[in-house]
N, C-alpha and C positions, 0 to 999 in steps of 0.2 A: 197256425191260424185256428181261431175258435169253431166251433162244427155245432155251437147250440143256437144258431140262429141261422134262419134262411136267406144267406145274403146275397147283396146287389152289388155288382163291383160296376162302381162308374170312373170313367176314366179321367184321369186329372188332367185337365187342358187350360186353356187362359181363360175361360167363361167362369171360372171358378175360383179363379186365384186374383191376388191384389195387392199391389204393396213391389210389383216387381216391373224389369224395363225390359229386362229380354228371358226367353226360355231357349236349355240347348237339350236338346234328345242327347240322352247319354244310352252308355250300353245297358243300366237299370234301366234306365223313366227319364225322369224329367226334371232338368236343374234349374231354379231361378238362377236370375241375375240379377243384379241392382245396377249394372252398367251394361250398354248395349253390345255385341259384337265388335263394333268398330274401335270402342273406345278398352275392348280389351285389347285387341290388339296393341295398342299402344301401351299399354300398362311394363311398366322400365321393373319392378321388381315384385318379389313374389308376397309381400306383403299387404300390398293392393290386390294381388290376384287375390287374394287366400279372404281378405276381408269383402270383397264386392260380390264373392261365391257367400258368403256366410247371410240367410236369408233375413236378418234386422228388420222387421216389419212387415215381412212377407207371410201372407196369411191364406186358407184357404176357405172361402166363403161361399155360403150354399145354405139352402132351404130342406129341409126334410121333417117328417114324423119319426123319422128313425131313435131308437131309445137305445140302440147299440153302433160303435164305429170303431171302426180300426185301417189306421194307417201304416203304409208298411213302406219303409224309407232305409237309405243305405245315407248311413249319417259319415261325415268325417271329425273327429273329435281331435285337439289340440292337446297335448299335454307340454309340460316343459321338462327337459331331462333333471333330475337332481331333485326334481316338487313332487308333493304328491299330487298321484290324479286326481284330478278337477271334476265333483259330482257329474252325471248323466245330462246332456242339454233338456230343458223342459218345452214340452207343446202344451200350449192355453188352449185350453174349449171355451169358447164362450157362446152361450145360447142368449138370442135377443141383447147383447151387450155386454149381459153378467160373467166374471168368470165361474165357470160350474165345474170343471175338473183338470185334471193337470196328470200329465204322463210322460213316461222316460223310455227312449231306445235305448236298452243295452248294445255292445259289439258294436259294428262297422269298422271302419277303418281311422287308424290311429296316426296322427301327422305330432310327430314328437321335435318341435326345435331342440337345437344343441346348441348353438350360439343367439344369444341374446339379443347382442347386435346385429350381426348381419344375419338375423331370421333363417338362417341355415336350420333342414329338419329333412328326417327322415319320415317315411312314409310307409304303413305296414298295414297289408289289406287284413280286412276283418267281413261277418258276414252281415246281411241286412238284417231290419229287427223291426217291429209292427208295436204303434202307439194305441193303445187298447182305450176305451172309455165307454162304460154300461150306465147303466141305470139311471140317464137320462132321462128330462119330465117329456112326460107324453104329447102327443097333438102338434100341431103345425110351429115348426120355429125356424130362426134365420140361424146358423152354428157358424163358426170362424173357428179356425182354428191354428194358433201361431205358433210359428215353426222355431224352434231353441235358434234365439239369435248369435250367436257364437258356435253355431255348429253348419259346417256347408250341408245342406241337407239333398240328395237325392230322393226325390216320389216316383214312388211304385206303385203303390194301388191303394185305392179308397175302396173301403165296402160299409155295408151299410144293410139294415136290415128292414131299411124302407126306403124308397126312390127318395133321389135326389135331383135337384134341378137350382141352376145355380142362383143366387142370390139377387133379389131385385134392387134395382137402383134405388141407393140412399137418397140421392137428392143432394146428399150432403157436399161443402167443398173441400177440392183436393190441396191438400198442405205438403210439398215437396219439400224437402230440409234438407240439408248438406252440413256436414261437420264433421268430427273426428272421434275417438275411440268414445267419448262420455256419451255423444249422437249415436254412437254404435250400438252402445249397452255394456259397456267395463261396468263391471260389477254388480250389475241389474243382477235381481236373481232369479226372472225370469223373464219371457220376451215381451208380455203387456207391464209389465214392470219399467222398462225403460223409459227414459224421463219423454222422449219423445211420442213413445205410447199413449203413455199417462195424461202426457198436454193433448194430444188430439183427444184421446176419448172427453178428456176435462172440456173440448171446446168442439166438440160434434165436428170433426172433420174426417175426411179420410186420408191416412198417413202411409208418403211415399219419403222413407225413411234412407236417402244417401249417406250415412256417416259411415265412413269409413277408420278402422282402428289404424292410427297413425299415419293416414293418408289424406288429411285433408291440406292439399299443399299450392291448391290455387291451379290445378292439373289443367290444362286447356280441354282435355278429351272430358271429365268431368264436366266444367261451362257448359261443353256444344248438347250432353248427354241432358243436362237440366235445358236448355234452350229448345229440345225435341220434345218435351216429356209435359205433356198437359199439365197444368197447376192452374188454381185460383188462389193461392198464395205460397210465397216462395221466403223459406229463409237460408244464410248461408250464415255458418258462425263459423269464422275466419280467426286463426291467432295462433290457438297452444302448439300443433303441428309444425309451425312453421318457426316457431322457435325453439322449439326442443330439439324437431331435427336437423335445426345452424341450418336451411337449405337457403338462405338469402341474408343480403343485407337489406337496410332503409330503402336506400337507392333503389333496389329490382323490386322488393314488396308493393312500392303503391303502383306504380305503373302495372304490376301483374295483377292488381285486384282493381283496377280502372279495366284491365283486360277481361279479367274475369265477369265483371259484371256488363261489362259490352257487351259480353257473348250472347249472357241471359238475356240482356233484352232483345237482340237478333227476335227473341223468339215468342218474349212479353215484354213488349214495350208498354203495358202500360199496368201490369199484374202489380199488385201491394206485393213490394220486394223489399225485405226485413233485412240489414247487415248486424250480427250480433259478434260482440268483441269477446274475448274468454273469462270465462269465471273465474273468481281469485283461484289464484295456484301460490302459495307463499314461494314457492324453489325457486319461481318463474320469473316471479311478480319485476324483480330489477337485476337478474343474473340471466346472460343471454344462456345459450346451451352450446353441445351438445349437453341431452339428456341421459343420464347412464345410469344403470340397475347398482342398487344398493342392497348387499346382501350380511350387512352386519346386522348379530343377531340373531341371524337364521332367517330376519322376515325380508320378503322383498319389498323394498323401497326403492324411492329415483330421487335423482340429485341434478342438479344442476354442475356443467365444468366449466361454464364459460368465466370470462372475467370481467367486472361489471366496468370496471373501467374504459372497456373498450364499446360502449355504448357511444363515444361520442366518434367513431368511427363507423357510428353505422351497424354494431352488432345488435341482435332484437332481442327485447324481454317483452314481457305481457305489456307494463305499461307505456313501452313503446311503441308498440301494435294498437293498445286504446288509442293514443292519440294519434295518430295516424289513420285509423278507422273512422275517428270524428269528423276529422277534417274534408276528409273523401268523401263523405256522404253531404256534410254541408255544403259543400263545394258543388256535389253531382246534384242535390235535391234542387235546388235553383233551376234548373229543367225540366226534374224529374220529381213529381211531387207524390208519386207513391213509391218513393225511395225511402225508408227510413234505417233508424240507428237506434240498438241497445245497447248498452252497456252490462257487459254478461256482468259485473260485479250487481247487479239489480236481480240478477237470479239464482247466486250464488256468494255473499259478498261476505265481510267480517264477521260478523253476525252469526250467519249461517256456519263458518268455519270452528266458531269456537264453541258452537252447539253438537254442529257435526262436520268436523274433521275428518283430510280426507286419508284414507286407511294406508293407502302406499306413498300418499304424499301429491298425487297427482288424480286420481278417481275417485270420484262419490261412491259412496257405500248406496246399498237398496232406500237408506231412509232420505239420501244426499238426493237422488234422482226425482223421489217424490217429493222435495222440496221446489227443485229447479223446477220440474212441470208443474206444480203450483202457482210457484212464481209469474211462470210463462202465459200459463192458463190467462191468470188475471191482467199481466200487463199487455195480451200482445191478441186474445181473442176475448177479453170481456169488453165492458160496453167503451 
């Protein structure tokens, strides 16, 4: 810890934090969650654990004069056996909106998969390590500060070289989202970076960011978790997950997202709820899955192994999830008139692919993400 300032250690609790559903006191501090107790529970593999712990939009927000902070967190870091390690997760400072600094925990602990597919990893403790950031502008400001989304982060302690009191109501409204690894921040390259990010700050809301990396599967314990969870607008972008990992055919897909979206409204029957279909993926687009790691070359890529002919059996690709998502929404809007439908190729489509193609074949690159919340910005919160 720094010893050249006289500091204020305030303790991180829920009045200062945002973006998250539940907190678990760990033997450090204190874990977010983006799913609540109940719904971990139920959680069938450790790929959903590992992503719903990893804090994507979770931020810590608070008022001070302070011109010095330091965060001291026990981070859990992902590597893959056989790659190199993956730079340090970043935390965003942003004071009043802006981002002003950017800092890296060394150490913690190392969660190394060995198998690709089934997520098999070991696990090797490392120590905590404190996210440093000086020479901030003076006098009264609002600071956030967002936690490397692809890192599970344990908080230990905030200090601070002038009191802190946490951050006054925006006013602004709350945007809940649901999706899968691109929602998550694959390849963001850093946590206000992600395309989800990026569209709320673009559209003045406050972002409760559920994407889950490779888990957005139509989960029931997800629904009931978005059905508890305050929102003034709610999106679900439903598709690439559920074909890549073969988990369904035609047949169980629409009744599960007739199910899924029932749940939601249990709890906003009448909230502006957005179904968004997936962005061009060429692997995807008319080749059902499974999805498998492609390692010619040396770079990792994914492939498609399904066989396209057995679409009319009911196997899924992207554009059979579009249509199918079409029809569920025109069908359910006839009731439900703040039910709408995008079509992710409007955020992501031809266009975009042959500008900016996506690197492993399946995620947007940092420039891919700011496009998509571009896109989003204008078609889904401007006038």
């Amino acid at each position: 810890m720094n010893t050249e300032h006289d500091w204020i250690t305030t303790p991180v609790t829920a009045d200062i934090l945002r973006g998250f559903l539940d907190l678990e006191a760990t033997a450090h501090g204190l874990l977010p969650h983006r799913l609540p107790a109940r719904a971990r529970r139920q959680i069938p593999d450790d790929q959903l654990a590992v992503a719903e712990a990893q804090p994507s939009g979770v931020r810590l927000a608070f008022r001070t004069r302070a011109t010095a902070i330091e965060l001291d967190t026990l981070p859990t870091k992902r590597v893959y056996a056989g790659f190199p390690t993956p730079p340090d997760g970043m935390y965003d400072l942003l004071v009043d909106g802006r981002l002003t600094a950017q800092a890296t925990v060394p150490g913690g602990r190392v969660r190394t998969i060995v198998d690709m597919v089934t997520q098999a990893a070991e696990v090797h403790e490392g120590p905590a390590g404190t996210a440093r950031f000086t020479d901030l502008p003076v006098g009264d400001k609002n600071v956030e500060i967002w936690l490397p989304h692809t890192e599970i982060t344990e908080l230990i302690a905030l200090r601070t070289d002038a009191p802190v009191e946490p951050a006054p109501d925006s006013g602004r409204r709350v945007w809940l989202h649901h999706g899968s690894s691109i929602s998550h921040g694959s390849n963001a390259a850093h946590p206000t970076g992600t395309w989800p990010a990026l569209a709320a700050a673009q559209g003045g809301v406050e972002l409760v960011n559920l994407g889950f990396a490779g888990s957005a599967l139509l989960d029931p314990f997800t629904a009931r978790a978005m059905r508890d969870a305050p929102a003034d607008l709610i999106s679900v972008k439903i598709g690439i997950n559920v074909v890549n990992g073969d988990v369904m055919r035609l047949r169980a897909f629409v009744p599960a997202v007739h199910g899924f979206l029932d749940t939601i409204r249990e709890g906003h029957p009448a909230t502006p709820l957005l179904v968004v279909s997936p962005i061009l993926c060429p692997v995807q687009e008319d080749t059902p899955g499974p999805l498998a790691p492609d390692f010619d070359g040396g770079v990792l890529r994914f492939k498609a192994t399904g066989d396209p002919a057995e679409r009319a059996a009911g196997r899924l690709t992207l554009n059979v999830i579009r249509d199918a998502l079409a029809r569920i929404v025109e069908q359910r809007s006839a009731d439900d008139p703040d039910l709408h439908y995008l079509d992710g190729r409007d955020l992501y489509g031809e266009t975009d692919y042959a500008e900016l193609p996506l690197p492993d074949g399946v995620h947007p690159d940092p420039a891919g993400h700011r496009r998509i919340a571009e896109n989003f910005s204008r078609l889904v919160f401007g006038d």
